[in-house]
mmCIF file of the C-alpha atoms, coordinates in Angstrom:
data_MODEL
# 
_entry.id   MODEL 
# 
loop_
_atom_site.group_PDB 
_atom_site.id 
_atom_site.type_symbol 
_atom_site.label_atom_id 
_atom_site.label_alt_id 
_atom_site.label_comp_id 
_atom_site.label_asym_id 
_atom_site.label_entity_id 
_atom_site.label_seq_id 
_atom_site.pdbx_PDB_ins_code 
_atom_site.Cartn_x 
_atom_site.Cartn_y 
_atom_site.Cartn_z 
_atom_site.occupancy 
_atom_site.B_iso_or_equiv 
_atom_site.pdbx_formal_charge 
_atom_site.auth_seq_id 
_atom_site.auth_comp_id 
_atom_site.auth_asym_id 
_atom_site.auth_atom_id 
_atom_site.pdbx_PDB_model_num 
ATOM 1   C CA . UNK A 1 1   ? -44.325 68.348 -47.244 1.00 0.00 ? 1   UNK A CA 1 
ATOM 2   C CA . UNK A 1 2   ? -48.013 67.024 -48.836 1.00 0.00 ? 2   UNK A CA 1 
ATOM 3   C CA . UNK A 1 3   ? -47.870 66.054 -52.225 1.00 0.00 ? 3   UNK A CA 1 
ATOM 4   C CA . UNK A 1 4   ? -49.796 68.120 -55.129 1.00 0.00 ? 4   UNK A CA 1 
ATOM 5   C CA . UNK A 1 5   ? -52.431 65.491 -56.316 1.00 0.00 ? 5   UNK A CA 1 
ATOM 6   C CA . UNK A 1 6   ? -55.256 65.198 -59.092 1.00 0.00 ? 6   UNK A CA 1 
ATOM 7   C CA . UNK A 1 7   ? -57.649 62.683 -59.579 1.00 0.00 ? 7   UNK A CA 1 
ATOM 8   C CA . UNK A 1 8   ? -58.969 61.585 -62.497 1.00 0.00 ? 8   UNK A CA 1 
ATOM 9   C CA . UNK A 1 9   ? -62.613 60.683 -62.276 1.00 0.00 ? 9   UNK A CA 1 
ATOM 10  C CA . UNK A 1 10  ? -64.916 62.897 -60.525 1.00 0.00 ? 10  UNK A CA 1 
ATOM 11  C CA . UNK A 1 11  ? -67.799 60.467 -60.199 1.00 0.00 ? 11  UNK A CA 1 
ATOM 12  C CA . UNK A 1 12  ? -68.568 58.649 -56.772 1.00 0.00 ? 12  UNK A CA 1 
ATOM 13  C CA . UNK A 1 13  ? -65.028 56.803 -56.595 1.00 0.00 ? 13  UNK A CA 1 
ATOM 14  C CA . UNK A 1 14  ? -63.404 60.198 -57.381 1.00 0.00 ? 14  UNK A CA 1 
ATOM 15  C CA . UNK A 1 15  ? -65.512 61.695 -54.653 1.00 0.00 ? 15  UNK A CA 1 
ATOM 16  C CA . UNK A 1 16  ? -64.838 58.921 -52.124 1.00 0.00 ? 16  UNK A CA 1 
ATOM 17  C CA . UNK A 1 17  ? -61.256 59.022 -52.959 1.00 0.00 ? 17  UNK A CA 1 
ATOM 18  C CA . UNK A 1 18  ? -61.451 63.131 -52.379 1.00 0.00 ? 18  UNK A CA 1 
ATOM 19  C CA . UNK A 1 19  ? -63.197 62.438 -49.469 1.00 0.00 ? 19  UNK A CA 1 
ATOM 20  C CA . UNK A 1 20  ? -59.910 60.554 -47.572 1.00 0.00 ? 20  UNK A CA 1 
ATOM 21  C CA . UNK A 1 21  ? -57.800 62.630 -49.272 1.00 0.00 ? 21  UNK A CA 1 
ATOM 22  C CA . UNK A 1 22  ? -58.485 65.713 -47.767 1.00 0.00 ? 22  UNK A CA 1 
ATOM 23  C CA . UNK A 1 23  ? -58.523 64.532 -44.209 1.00 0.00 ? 23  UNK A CA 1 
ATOM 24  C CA . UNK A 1 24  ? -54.399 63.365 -44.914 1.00 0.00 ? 24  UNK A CA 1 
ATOM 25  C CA . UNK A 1 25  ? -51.919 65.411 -44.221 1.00 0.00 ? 25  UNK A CA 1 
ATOM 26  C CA . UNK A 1 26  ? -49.731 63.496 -47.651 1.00 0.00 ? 26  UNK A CA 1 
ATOM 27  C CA . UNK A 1 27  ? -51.511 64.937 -50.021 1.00 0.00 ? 27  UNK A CA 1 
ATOM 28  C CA . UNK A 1 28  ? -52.845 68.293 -50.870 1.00 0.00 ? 28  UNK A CA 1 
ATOM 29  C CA . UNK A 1 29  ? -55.931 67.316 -53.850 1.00 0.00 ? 29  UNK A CA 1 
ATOM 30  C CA . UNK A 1 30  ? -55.766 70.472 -56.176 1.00 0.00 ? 30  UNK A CA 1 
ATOM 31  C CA . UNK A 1 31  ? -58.784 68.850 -58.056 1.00 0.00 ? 31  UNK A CA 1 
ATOM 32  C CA . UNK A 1 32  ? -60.062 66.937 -61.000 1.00 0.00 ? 32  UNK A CA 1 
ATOM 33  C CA . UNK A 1 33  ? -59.886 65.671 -64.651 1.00 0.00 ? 33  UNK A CA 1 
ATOM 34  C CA . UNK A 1 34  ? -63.250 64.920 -65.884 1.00 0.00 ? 34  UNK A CA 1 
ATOM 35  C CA . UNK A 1 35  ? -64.420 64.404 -69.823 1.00 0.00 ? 35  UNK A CA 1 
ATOM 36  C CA . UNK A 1 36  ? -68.042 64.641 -68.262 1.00 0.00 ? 36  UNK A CA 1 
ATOM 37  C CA . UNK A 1 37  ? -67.655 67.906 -66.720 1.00 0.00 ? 37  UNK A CA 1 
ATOM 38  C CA . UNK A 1 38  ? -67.299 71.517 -66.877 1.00 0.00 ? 38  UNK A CA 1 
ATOM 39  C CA . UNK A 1 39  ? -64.305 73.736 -66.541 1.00 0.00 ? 39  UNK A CA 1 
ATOM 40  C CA . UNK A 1 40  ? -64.351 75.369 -63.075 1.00 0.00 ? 40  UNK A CA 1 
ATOM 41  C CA . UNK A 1 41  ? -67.653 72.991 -61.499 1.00 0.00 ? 41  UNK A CA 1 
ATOM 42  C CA . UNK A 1 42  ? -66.667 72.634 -57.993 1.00 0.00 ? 42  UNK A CA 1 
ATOM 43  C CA . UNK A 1 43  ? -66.924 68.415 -56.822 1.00 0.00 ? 43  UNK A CA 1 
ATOM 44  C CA . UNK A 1 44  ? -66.239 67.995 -53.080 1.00 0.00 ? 44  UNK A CA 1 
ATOM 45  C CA . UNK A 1 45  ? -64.789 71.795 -52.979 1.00 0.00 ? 45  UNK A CA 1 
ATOM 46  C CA . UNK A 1 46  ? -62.222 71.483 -55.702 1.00 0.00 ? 46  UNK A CA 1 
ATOM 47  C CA . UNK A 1 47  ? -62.645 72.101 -59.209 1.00 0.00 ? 47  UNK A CA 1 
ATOM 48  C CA . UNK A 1 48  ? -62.760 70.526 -62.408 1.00 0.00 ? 48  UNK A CA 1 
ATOM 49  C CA . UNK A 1 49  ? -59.324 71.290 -64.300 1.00 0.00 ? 49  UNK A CA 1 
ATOM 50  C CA . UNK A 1 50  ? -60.066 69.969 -67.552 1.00 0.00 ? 50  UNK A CA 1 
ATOM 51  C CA . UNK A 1 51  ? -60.741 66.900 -69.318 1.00 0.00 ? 51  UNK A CA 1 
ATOM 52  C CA . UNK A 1 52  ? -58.351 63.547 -69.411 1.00 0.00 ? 52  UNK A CA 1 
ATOM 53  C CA . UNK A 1 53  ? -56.231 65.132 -72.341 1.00 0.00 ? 53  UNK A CA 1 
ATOM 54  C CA . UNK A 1 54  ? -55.294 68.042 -70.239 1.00 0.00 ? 54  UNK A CA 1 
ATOM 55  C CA . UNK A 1 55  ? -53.525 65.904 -68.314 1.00 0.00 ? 55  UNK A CA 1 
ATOM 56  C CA . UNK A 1 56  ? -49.790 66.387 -69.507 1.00 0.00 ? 56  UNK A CA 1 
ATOM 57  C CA . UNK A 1 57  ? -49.639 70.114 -70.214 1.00 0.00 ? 57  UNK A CA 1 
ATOM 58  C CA . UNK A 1 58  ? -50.833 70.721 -66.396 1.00 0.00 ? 58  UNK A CA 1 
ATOM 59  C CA . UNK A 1 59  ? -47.674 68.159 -65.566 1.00 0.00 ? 59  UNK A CA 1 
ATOM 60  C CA . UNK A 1 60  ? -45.564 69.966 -67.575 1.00 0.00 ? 60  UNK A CA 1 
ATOM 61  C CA . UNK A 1 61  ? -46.371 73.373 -66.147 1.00 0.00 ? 61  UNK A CA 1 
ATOM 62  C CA . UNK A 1 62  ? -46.154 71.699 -62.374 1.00 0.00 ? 62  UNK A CA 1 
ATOM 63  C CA . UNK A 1 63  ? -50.038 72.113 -61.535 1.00 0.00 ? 63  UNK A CA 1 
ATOM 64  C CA . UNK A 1 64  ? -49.452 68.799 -59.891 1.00 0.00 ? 64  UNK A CA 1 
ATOM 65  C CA . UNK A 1 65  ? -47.068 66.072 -58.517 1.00 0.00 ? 65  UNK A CA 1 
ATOM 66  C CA . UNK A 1 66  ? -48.658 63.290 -58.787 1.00 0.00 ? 66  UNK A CA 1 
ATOM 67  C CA . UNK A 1 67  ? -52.107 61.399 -59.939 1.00 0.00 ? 67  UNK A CA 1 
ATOM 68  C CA . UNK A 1 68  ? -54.741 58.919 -59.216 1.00 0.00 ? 68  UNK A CA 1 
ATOM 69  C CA . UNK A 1 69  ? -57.415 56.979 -61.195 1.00 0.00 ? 69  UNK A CA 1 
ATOM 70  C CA . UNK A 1 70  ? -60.671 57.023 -59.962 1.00 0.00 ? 70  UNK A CA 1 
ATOM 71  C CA . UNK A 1 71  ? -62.119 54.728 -62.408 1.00 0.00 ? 71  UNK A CA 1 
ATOM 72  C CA . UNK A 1 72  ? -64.766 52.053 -61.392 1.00 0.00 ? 72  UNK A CA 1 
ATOM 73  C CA . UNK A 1 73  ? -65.151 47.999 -61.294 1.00 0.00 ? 73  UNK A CA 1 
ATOM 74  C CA . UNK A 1 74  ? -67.338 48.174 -64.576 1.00 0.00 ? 74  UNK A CA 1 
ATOM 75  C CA . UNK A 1 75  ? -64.406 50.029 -66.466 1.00 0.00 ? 75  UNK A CA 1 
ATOM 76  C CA . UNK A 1 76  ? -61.469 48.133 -65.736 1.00 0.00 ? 76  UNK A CA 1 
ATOM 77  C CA . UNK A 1 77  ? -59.896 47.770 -69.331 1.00 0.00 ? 77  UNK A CA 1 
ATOM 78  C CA . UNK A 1 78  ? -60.472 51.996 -69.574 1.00 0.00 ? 78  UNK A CA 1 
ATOM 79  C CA . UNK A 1 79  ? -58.473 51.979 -66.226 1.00 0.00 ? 79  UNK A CA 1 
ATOM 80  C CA . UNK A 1 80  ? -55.345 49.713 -67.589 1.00 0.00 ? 80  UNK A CA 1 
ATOM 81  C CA . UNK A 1 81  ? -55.228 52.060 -71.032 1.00 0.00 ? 81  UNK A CA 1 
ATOM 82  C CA . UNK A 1 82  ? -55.157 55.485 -68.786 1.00 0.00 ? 82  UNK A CA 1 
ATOM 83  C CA . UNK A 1 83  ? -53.046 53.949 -66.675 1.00 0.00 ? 83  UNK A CA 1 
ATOM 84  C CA . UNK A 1 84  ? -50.355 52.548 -69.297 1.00 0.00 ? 84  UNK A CA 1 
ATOM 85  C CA . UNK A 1 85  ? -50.838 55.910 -71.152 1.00 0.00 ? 85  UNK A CA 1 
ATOM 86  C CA . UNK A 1 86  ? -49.354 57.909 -68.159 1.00 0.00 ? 86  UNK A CA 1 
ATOM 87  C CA . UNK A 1 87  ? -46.944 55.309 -67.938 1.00 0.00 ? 87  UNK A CA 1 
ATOM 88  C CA . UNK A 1 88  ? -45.413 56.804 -71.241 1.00 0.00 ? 88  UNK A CA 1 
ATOM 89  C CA . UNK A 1 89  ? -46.204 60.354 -70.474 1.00 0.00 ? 89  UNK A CA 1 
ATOM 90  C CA . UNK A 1 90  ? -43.973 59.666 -67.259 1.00 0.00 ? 90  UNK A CA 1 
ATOM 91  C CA . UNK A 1 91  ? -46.421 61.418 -64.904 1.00 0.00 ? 91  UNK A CA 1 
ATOM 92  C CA . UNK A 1 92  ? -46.089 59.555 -61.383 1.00 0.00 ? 92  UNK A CA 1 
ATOM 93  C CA . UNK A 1 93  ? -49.169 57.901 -59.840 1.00 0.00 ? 93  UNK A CA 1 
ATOM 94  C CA . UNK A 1 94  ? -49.841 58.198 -56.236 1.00 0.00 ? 94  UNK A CA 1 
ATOM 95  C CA . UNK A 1 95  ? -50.221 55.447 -53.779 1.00 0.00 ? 95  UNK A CA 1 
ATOM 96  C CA . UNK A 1 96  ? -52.599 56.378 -50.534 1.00 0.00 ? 96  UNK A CA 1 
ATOM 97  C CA . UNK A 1 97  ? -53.180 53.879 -47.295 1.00 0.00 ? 97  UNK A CA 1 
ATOM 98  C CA . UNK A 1 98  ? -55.600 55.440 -44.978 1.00 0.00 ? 98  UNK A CA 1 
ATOM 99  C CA . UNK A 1 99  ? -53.846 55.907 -41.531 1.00 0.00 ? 99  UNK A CA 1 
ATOM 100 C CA . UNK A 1 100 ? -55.902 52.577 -40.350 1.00 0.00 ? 100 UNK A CA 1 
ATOM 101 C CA . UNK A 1 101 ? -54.920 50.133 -42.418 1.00 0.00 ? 101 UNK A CA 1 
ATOM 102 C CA . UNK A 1 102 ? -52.711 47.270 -40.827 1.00 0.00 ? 102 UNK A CA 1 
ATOM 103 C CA . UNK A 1 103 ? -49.916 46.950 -43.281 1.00 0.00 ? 103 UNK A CA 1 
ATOM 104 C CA . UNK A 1 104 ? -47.329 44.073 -42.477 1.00 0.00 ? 104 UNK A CA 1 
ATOM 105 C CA . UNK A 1 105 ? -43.650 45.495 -43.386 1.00 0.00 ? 105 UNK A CA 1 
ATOM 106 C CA . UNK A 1 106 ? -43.290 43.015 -46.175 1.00 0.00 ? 106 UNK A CA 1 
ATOM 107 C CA . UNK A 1 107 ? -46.344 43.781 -48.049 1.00 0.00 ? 107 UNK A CA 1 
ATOM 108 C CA . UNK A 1 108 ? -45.898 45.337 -51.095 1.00 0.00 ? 108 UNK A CA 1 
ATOM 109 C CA . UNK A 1 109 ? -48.485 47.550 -52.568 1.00 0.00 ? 109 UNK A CA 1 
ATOM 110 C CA . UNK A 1 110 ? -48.112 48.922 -56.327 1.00 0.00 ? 110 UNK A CA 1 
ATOM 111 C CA . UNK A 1 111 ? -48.337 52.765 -58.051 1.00 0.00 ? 111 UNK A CA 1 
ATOM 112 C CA . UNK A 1 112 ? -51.723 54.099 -58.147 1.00 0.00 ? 112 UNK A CA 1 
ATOM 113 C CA . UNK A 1 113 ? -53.089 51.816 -55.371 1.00 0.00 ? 113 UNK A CA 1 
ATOM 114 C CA . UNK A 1 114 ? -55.734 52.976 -52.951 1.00 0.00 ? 114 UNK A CA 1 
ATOM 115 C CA . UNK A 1 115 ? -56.553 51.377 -49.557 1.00 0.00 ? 115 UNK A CA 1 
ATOM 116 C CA . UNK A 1 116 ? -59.213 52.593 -47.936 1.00 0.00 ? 116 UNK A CA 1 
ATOM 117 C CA . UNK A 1 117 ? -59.855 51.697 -43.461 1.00 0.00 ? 117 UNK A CA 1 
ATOM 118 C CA . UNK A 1 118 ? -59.363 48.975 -41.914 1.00 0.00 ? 118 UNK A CA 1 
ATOM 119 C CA . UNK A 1 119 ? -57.959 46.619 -44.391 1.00 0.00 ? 119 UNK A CA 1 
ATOM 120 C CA . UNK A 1 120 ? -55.265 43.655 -43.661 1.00 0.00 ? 120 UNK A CA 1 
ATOM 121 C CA . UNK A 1 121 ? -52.143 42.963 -45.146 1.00 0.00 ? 121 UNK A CA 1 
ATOM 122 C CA . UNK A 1 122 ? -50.148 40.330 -44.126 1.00 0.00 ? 122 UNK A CA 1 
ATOM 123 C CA . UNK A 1 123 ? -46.932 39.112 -44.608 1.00 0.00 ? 123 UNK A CA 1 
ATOM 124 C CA . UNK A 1 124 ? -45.486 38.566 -48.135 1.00 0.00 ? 124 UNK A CA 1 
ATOM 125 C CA . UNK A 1 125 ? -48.857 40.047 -49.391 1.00 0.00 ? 125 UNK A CA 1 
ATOM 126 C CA . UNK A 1 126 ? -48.427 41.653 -52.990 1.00 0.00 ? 126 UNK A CA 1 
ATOM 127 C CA . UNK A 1 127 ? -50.706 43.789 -54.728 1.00 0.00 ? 127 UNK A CA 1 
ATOM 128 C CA . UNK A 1 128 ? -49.909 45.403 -58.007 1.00 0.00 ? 128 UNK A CA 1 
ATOM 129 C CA . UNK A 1 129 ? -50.346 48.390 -59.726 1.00 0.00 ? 129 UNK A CA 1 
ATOM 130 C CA . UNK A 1 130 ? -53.800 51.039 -59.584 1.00 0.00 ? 130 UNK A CA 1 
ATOM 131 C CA . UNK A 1 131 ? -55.487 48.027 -56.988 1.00 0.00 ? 131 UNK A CA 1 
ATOM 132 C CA . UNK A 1 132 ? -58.213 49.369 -54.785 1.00 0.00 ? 132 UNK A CA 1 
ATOM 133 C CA . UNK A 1 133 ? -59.051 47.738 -51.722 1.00 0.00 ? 133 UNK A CA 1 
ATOM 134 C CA . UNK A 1 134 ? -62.420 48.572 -50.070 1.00 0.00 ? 134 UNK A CA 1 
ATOM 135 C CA . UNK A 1 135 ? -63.392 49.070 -46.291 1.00 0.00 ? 135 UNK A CA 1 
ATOM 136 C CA . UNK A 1 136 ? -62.482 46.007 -44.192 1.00 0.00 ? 136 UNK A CA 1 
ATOM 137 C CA . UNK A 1 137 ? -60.481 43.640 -46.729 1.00 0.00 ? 137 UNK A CA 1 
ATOM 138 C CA . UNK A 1 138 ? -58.621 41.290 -45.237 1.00 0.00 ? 138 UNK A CA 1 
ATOM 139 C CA . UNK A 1 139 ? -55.785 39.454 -47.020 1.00 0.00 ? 139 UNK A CA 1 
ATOM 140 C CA . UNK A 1 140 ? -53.558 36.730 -45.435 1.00 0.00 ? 140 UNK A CA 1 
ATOM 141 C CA . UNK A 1 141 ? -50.149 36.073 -45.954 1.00 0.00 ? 141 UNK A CA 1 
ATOM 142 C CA . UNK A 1 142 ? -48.689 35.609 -49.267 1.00 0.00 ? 142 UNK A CA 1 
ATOM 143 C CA . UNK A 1 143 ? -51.145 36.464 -51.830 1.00 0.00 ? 143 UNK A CA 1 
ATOM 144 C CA . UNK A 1 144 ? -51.161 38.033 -54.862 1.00 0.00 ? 144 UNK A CA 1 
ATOM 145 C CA . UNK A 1 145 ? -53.768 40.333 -55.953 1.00 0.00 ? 145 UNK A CA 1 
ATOM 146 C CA . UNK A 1 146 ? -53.428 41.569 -59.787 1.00 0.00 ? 146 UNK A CA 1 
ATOM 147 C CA . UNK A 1 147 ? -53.061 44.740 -61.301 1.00 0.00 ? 147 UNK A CA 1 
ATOM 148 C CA . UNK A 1 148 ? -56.110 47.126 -61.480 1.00 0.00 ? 148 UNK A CA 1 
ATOM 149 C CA . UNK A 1 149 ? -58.176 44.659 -59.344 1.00 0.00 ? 149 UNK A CA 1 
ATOM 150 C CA . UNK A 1 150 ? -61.162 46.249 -57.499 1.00 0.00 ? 150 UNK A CA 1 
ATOM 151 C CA . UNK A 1 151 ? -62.201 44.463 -54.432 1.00 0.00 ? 151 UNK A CA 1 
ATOM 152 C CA . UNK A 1 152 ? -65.474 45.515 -52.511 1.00 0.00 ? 152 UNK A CA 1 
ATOM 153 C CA . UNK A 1 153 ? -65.565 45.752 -48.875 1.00 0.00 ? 153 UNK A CA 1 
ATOM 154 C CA . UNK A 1 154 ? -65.363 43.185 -46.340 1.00 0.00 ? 154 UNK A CA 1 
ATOM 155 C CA . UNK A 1 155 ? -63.520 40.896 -49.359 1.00 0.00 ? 155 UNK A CA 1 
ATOM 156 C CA . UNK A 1 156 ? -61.835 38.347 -47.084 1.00 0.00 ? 156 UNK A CA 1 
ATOM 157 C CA . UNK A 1 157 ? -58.590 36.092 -48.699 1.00 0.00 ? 157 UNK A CA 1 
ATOM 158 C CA . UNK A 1 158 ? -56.428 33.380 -47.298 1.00 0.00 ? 158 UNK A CA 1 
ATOM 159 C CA . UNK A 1 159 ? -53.472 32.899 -47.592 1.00 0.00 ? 159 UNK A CA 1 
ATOM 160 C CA . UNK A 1 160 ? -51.286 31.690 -51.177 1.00 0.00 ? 160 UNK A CA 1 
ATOM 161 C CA . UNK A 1 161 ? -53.990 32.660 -53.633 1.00 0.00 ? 161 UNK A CA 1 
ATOM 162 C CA . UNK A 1 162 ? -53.279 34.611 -56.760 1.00 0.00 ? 162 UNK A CA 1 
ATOM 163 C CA . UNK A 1 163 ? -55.641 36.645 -58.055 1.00 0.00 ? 163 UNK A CA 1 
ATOM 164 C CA . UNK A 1 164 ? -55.454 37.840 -62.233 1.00 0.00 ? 164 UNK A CA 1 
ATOM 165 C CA . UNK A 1 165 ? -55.368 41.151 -62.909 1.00 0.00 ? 165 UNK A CA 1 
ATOM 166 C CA . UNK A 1 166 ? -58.542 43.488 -63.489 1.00 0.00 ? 166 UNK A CA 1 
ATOM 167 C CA . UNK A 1 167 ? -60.872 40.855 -61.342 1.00 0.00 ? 167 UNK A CA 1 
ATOM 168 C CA . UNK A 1 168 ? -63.617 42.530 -59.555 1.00 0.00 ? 168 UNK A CA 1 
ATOM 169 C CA . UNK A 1 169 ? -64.714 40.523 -56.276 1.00 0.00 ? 169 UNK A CA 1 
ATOM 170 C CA . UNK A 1 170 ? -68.026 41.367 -54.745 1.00 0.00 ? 170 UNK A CA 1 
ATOM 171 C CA . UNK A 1 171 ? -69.173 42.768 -51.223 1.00 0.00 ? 171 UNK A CA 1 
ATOM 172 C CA . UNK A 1 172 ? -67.824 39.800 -48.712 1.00 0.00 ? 172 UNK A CA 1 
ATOM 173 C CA . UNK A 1 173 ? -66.771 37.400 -51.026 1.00 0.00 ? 173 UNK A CA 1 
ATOM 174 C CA . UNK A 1 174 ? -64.430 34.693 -49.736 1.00 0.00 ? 174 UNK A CA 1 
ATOM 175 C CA . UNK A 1 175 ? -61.591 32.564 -51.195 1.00 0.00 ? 175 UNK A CA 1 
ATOM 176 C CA . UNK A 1 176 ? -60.003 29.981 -49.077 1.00 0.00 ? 176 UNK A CA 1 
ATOM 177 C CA . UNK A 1 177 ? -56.265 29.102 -49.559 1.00 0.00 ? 177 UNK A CA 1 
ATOM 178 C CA . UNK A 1 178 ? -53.795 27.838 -51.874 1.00 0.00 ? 178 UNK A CA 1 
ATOM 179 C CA . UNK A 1 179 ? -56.764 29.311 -54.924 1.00 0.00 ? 179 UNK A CA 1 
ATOM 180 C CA . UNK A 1 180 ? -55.103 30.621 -58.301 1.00 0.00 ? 180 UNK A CA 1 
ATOM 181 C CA . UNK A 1 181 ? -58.149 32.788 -60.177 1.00 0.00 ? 181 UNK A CA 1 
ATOM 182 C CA . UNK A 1 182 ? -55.632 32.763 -63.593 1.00 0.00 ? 182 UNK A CA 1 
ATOM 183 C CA . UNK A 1 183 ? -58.082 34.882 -65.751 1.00 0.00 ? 183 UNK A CA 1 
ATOM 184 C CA . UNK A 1 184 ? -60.131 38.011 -65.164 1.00 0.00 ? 184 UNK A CA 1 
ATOM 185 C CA . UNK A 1 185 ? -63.158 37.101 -63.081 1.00 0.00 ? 185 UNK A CA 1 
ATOM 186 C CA . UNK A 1 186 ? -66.515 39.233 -61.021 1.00 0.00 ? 186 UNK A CA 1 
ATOM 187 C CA . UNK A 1 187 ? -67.901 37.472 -58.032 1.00 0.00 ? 187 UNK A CA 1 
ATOM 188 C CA . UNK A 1 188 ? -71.483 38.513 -56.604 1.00 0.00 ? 188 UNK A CA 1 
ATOM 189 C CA . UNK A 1 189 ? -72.030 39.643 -52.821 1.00 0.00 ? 189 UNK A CA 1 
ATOM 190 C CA . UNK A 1 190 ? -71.228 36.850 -50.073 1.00 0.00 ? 190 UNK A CA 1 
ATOM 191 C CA . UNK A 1 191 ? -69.774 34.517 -53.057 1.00 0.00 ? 191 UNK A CA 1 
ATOM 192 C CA . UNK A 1 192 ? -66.979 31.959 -51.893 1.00 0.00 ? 192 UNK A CA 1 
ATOM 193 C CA . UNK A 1 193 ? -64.232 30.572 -54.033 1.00 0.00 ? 193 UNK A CA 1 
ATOM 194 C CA . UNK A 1 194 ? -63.098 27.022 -52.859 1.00 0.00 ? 194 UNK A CA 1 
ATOM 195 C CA . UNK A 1 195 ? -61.881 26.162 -56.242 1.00 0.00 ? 195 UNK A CA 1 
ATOM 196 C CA . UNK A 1 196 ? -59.512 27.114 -58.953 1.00 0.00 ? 196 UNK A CA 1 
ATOM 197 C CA . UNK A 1 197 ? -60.752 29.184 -61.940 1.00 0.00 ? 197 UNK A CA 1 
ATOM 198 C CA . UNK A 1 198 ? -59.376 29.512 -65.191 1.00 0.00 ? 198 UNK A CA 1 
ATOM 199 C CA . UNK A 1 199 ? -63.122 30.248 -67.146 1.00 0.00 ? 199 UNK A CA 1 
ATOM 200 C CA . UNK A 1 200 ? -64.071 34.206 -67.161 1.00 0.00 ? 200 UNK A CA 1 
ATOM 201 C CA . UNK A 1 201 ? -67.380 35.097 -65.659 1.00 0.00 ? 201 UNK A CA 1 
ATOM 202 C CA . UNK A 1 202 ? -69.230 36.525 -62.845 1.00 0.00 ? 202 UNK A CA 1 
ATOM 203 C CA . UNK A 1 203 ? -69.489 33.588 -60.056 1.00 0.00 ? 203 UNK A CA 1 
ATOM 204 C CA . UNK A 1 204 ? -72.200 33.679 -57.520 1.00 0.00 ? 204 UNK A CA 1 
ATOM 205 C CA . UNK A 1 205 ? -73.049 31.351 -54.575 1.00 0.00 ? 205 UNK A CA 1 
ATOM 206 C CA . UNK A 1 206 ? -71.523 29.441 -51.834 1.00 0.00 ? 206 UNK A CA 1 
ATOM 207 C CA . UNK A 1 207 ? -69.833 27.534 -53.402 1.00 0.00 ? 207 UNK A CA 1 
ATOM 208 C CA . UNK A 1 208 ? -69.469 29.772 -56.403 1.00 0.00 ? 208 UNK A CA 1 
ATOM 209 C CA . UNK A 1 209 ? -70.444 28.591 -59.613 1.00 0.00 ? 209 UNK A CA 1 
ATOM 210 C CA . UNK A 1 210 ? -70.213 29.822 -63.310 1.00 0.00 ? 210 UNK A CA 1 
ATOM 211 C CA . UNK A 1 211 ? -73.082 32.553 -63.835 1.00 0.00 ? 211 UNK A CA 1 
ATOM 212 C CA . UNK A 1 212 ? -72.359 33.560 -67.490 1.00 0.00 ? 212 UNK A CA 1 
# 
């Protein structure tokens, strides 16, 4: 039996997200939460149900079973503080891995996490919670990837690196193995990490260097 789902976020992750959604047979999307929006304005065929502080009393009445944040790379801290705030409202988040993804049976993947085609897991790979993994990642065998990370597609990662939470990485950015990233980081397109990093910043460049 597909689960009841709402997304909240009806910009172009939202959309993307509604996009895969509706072609699984796991979820049934009943629509969105949107501040931006309207009441009743139709986004990929379902409607707008309100604004983010509608959120519980449609839980309550069972509008819904669970949820999903559609909430960008450039609003990562507004992510985390949605995400804890469900947290204590107890309203479930959904996890979704689109039927191509090549999941090793000791990955773990956290609450809230999205994985769109043809991305890699490999063994012992760990991602935590509300992580969203773009077309074509590939991640090798025990890594970490933080919560709320956002990593664009074709994002390639060896294996033992850990990755802090709410790091964005770039359109085919690289990071070869045994890297620890221990603070939040962005990476431009094609950057590659051969280095630790424990300095905040966008890096760009092969190898990548300290933008600002």
């Amino acid at each position: 039996m597909s689960k009841k789902l709402l997304i909240i976020g009806a910009g172009d992750l939202g959309q993307l997200m509604a996009h895969h959604l509706n072609q699984s047979n796991d979820f049934e999307l009943i629509g969105f939460l949107d501040d931006t929006k309207a009441v009743g304005d139709i986004v990929c065929s379902k409607p707008i149900l309100g604004g983010i502080a509608d959120i519980e009393a449609l839980y309550s009445k069972k509008d819904f079973d669970e949820v999903l944040i559609a909430i960008g790379y450039k609003h990562l801290d507004f992510k985390e503080k949605l995400f804890n705030e469900l947290k204590v409202m107890n309203i479930p988040l959904a996890k979704f891995i689109h039927e191509s993804v090549i999941l090793d049976s000791s990955a773990q993947i956290g609450e809230g996490s999205f994985l769109l085609p043809w991305v890699v897991l490999d063994k012992e790979v760990k991602l935590g919670s509300c992580v969203l993994l773009n077309t074509g990642v590939v991640i090798a065998h025990d890594t970490q990837v933080g919560d709320f990370c956002f990593l664009g597609p074709a994002v390639s990662l060896a294996g033992f690196i850990k990755i802090a939470a709410k790091s964005f990485l770039g359109i085919n950015t690289t990071i070869i193995d045994n890297i620890e990233i221990s603070v939040p980081i962005q990476t431009g397109a094609s950057a590659t990490i051969v280095k630790n990093i424990s300095t905040p910043g966008l890096y760009l460049g092969t190898p990548a260097k300290l933008k600002y």
